[in-house]
C-alpha positions in Angstrom: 4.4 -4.0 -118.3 7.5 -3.9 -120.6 8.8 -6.9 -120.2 5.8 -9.9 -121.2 6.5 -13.5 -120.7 9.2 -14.0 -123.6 10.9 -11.4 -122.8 11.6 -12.5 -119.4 12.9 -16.0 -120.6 15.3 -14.1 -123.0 16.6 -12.0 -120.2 16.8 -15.2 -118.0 18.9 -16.9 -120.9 21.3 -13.4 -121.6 22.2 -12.0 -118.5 24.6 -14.6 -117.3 26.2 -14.8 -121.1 26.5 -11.0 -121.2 28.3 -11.1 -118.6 30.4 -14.1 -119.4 30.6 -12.7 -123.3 32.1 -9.3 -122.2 34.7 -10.7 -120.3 36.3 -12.1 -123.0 36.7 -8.4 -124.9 37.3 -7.1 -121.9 40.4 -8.9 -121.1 41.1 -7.7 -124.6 41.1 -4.4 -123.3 43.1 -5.3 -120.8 45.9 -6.5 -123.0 45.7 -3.2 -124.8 46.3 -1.4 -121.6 48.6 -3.4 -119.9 51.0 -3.1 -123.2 49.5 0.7 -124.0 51.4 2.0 -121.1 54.6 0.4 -121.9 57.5 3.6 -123.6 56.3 2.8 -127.0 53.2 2.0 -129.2 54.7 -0.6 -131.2 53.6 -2.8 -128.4 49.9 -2.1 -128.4 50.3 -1.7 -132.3 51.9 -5.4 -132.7 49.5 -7.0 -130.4 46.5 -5.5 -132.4 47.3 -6.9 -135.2 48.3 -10.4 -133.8 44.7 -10.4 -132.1 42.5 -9.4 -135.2 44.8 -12.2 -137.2 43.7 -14.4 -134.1 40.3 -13.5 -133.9 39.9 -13.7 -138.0 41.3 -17.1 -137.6 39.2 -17.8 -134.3 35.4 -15.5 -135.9 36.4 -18.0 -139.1 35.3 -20.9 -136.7 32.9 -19.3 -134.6 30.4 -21.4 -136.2 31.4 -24.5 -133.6 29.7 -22.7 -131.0 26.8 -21.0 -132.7 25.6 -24.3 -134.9 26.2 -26.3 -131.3 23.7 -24.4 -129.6 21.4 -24.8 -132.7 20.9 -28.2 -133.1 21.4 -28.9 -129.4 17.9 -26.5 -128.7 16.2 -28.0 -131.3 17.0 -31.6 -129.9 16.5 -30.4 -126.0 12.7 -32.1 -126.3 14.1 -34.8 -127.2 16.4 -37.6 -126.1 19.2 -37.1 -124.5 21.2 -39.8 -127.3 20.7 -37.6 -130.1 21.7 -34.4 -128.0 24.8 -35.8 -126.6 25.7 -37.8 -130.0 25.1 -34.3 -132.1 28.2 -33.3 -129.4 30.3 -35.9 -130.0 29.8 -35.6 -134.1 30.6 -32.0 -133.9 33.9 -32.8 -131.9 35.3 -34.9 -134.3 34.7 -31.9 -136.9 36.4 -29.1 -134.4 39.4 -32.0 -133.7 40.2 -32.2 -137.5 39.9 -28.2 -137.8 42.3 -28.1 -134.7 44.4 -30.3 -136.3 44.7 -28.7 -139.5 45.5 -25.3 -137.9 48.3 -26.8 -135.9 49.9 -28.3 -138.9 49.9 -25.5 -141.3 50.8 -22.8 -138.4 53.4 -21.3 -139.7 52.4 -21.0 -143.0 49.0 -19.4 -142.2 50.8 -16.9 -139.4 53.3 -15.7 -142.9 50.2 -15.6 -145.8 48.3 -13.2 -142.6 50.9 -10.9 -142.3 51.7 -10.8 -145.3 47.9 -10.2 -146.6 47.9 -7.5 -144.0 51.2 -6.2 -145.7 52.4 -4.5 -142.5 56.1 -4.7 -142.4 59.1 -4.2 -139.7 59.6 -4.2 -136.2 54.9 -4.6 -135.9 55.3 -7.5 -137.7 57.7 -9.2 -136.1 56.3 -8.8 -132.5 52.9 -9.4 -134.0 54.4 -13.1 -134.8 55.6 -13.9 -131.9 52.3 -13.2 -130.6 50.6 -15.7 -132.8 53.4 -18.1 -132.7 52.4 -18.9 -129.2 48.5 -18.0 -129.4 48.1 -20.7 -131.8 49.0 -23.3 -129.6 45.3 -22.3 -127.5 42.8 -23.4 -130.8 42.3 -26.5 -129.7 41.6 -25.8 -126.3 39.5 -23.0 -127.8 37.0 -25.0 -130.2 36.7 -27.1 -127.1 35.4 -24.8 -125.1 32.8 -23.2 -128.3 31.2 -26.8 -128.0 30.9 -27.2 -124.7 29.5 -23.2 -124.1 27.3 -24.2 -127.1 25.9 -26.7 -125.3 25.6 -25.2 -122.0 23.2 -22.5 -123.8 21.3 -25.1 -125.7 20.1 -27.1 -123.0 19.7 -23.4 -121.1 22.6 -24.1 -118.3 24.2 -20.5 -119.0 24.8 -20.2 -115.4 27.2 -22.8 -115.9 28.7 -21.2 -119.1 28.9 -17.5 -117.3 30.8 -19.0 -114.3 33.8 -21.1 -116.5 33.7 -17.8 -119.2 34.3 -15.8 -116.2 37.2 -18.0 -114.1 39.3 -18.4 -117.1 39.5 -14.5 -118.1 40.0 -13.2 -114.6 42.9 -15.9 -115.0 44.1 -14.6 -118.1 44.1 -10.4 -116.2 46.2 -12.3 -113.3 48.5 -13.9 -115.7 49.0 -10.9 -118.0 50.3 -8.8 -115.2 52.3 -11.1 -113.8 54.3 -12.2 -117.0 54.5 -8.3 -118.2 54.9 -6.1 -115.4 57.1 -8.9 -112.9 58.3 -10.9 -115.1 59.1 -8.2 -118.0 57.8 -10.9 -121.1 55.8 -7.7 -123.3 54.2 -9.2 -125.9 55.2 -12.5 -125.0 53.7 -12.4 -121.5 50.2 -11.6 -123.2 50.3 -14.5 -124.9 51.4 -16.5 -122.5 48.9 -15.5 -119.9 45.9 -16.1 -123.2 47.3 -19.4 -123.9 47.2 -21.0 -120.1 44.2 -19.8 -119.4 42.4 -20.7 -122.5 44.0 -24.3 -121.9 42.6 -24.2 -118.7 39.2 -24.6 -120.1 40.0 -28.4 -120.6 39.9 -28.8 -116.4 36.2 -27.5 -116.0 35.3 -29.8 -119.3 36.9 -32.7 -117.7 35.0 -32.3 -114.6 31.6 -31.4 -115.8 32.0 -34.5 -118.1 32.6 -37.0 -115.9 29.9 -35.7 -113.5 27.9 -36.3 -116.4 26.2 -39.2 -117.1 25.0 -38.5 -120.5 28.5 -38.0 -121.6 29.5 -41.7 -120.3 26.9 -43.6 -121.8 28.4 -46.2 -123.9 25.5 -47.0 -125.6 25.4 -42.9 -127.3 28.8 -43.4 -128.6 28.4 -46.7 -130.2 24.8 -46.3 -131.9 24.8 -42.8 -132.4 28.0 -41.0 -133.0 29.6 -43.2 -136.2 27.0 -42.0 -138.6 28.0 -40.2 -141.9 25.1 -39.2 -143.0 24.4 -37.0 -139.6 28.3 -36.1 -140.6 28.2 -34.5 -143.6 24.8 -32.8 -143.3 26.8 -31.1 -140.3 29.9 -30.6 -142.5 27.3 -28.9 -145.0 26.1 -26.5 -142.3 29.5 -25.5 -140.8 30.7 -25.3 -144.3 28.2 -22.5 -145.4 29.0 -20.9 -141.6 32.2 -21.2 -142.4 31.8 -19.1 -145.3 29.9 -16.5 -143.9 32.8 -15.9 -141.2 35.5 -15.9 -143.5 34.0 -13.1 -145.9 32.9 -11.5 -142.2 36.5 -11.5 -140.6 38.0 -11.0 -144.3 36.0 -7.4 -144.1 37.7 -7.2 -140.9 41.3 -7.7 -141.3 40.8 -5.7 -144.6 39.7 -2.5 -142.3 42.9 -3.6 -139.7 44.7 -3.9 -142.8 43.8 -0.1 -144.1 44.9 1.2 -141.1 48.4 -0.3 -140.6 48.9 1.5 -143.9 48.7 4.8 -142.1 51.0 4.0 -139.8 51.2 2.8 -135.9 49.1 5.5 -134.7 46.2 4.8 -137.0 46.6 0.8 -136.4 46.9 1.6 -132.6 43.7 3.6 -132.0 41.5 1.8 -134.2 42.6 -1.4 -132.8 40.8 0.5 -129.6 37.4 1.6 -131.6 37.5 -2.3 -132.5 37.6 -3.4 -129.2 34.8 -1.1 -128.4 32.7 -2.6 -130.9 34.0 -6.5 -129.9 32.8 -5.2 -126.3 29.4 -4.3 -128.0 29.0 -7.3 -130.3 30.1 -10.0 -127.8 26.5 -8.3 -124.9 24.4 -8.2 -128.1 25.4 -11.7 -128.7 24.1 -12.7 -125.6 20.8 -11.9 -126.7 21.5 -13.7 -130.0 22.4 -16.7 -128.5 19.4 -16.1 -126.1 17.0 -16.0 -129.4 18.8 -19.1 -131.0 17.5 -21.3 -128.1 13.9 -19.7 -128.3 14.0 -19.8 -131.9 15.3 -23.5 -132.2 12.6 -24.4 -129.4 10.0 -23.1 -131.4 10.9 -24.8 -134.6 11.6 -28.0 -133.0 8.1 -27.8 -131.2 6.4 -26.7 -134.4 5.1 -23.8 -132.6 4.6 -20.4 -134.7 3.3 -17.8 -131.9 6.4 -19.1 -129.9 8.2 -18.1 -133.0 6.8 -14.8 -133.5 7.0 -13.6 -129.6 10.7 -15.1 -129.4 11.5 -12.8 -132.7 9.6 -9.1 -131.2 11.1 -9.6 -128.3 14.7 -10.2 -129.6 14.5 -7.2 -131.3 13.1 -4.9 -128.6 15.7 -6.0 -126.3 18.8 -6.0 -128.6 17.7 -2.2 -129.7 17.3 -1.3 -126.1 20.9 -2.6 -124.7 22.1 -0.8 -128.3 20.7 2.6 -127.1 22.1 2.1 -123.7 25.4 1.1 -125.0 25.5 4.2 -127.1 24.6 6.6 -123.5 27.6 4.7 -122.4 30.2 5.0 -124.2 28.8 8.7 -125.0 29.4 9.5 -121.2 32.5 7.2 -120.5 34.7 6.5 -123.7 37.2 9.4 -122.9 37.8 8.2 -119.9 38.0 4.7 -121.2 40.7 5.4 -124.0 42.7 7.7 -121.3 42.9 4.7 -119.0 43.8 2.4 -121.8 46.5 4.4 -123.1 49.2 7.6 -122.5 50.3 8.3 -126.1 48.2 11.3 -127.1 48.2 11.1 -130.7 46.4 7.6 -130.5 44.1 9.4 -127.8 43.4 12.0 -130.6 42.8 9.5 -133.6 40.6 7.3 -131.2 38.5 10.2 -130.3 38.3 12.1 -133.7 37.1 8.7 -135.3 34.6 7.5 -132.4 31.6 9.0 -134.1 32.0 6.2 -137.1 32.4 3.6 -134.0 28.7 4.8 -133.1 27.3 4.3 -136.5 28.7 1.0 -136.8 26.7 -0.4 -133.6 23.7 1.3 -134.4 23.7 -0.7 -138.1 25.2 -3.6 -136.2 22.7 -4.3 -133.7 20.5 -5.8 -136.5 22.3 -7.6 -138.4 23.5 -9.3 -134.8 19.8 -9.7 -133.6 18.3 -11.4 -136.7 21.8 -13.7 -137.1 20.7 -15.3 -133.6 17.0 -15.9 -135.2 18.5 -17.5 -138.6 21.2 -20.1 -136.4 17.9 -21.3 -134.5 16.0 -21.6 -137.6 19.0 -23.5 -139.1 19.0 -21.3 -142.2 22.7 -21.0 -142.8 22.8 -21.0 -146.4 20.8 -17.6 -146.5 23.1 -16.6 -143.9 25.6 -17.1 -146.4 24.5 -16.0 -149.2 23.7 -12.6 -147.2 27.3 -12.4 -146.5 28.5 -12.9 -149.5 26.3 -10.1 -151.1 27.4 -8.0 -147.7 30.9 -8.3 -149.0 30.6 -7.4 -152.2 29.2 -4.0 -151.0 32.3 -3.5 -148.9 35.0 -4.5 -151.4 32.8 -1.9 -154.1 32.4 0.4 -151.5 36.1 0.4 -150.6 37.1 1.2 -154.7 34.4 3.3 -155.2 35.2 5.9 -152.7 39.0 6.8 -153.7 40.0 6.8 -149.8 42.6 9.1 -150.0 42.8 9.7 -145.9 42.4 7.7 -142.3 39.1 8.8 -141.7 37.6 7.4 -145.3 38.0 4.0 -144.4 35.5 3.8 -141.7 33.0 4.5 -144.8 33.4 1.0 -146.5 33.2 -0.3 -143.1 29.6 1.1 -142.0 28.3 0.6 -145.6 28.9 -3.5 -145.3 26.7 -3.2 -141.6 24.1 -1.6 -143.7 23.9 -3.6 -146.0 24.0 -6.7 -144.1 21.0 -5.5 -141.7 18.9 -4.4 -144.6 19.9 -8.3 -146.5 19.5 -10.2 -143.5 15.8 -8.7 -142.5 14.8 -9.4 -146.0 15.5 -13.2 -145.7 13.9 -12.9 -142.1 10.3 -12.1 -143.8 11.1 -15.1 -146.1 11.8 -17.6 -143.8 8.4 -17.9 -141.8 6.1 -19.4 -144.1 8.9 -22.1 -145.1 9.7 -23.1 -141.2 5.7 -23.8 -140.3 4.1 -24.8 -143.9 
């Protein structure tokens, strides 16, 4: 057969979360279309670079989610105390982020924009946008920690269904407040902001149905202990490095193209949501191989190890090669609905070959990321990305762009590298996890 026994569990684990992890691009898209058939691209334009400021911002802390469902699969043998008291520790971290963000909002919306150095009538409507997306972080890291957990303790059922209700919320809201209510930009923010906050309902009632999450005796004995504290401020903090160099590639790209103009900014903000769509169902299966891969460190058991990490990579490369057929057969048709201008059609199509390299180079680097957060080796994660973005930044001055197409280049050299980096420390790792 194809599929043997691990296979099957990773399946079990990423079906539910591809489907709950593509919603969230997907209502991306939607945004895109709902504002790329309003009479001008400045819309579409403004929005796309309000969202990859947001998503830099949001990527930068992506690590709430990812180091959640680390430790939590890695305690899941054990007692429920230290799994629930590893939540409540990483709360406090995520409430101080929050806070943080909140305070300094305005300043970090300006030093963005202004790092991005897009000027004008995009940049305007493109702070608006944040202005009133910034308000949904908190409600955001909330629900990384509790999805995190969900996938640790394997309840991605639970996950899909809450993923799922809020972003079919969010496509409800979005025409309502733009095409009824005439808000443009500000109705997509809006309709992001309510129905990320709405996460905090489903929380509230899972956690009071809970009673793990009411035990007094977790909170007292478990939770107020600064050791436990920093060593998970050490871990986030080398995450947290490794997604700001990631998203700093990112915005630097988003960046590139708002120098050419809205029609450039506009269809690559399209490619990008492509990829997002690609990278959020491949991280199903990376979240999929954290949980296998933290179960078999936390059991001590090697041929767990070694089937978990085969199979991760024979599914990821077979959901790569089917997204490729995909979007092969179907993009047209996808940009076409997405938008009516037909010179960001033409960009979007001309440059879609690059979007095709990028996922084949991607899929690894993705894959071997969910293997390293289970193993709970961050600081190679790091260090990777770090290396990763020097080869982008070198790449980038190297090449003397000198038109739109060019800086795609830098972009698919910095996947490379980080796939080729990344499956170096993979061979590493082994001997050091079971010796």
């Amino acid at each position: 057969m194809f599929l043997n026994a691990t296979d099957r569990q990773i399946l079990k684990i990423a079906i539910p979360l591809i489907f709950s992890n593509l919603s969230v691009p997907l209502v991306g898209l939607v945004d895109n279309a709902v504002l790329g058939h309003l009479n001008s691209p400045l819309y579409l334009a403004s929005a796309g670079l309000g969202a990859i400021i947001m998503s830099y911002i949001l990527f930068s802390f992506g690590f709430i989610k990812s180091t959640t469902t680390g430790y939590i699969s890695q305690l899941d043998h054990l007692s429920h105390e230290k799994t629930v008291s590893s939540i409540y520790q990483i709360f406090i971290i995520s409430s101080l982020i929050s806070f943080l963000l909140i305070l300094f909002k305005d300043n970090l919306i300006n030093y963005s924009l202004s790092i991005l150095g897009e000027t004008g009538p995009i940049n305007d409507n493109a702070k608006i946008y944040l202005d009133i997306r910034f308000w949904s972080i908190p409600a955001i890291f909330l629900r990384d920690i509790f999805i995190g957990y969900l996938i640790g303790v394997k309840k991605v059922s639970m996950a899909m269904k809450i993923i799922i209700s809020v972003n079919l919320l969010n496509i409800v809201l979005d025409y309502l407040f733009v095409y009824v209510l005439l808000m443009n930009i500000e109705g997509v923010a809006y309709a992001s902001l309510i129905a990320e906050s709405s996460i905090i309902i489903f929380i509230s009632f899972y956690v009071f149905n809970d009673k793990r999450f009411v035990n007094k005796k977790v909170f007292l004995s478990s939770i107020i202990n600064f050791s436990k504290l920093k060593n998970k401020l050490i871990v986030n903090g080398n995450m947290f490095i490794r997604s700001i160099i990631l998203m700093t590639c990112f915005a630097h790209f988003m960046s590139l193209s708002a120098d050419y103009g809205e029609i450039i900014l506009a269809a690559n903000t399209i490619l990008l949501n492509f990829f997002f769509i690609f990278s959020y169902g491949i991280d199903a299966f990376a979240h999929a191989t954290e949980v296998m891969v933290g179960n078999s460190v936390g059991e001590r058991n090697v041929r767990k190890y070694d089937t978990s990490i085969d199979s991760s990579f024979k599914l990821t490369l077979s959901i790569a090669i089917m997204f490729l057929l995909f979007f092969l057969i179907f993009s047209n048709h996808i940009i076409y609905s997405i938008t009516t201008h037909i010179n960001v059609i033409a960009s979007a199509q001309q440059n879609i070959i690059f979007l095709y390299m990028t996922v084949i180079f991607g899929s690894i680097a993705f894959c071997i990321d969910g293997i390293l957060i289970g193993a709970l080796q961050h600081v190679r994660m790091r260090n990777v990305m770090v290396l990763s973005g020097i080869v982008y930044l070198s790449s980038f001055y190297l090449l003397e762009i000198s038109y739109s197409n060019m800086i795609w280049y830098p972009f698919i050299l910095f996947f490379i590298s980080r796939s080729i980096l990344l499956y170096i420390s993979l061979n590493r790792i082994r001997g050091a996890l079971f010796s």
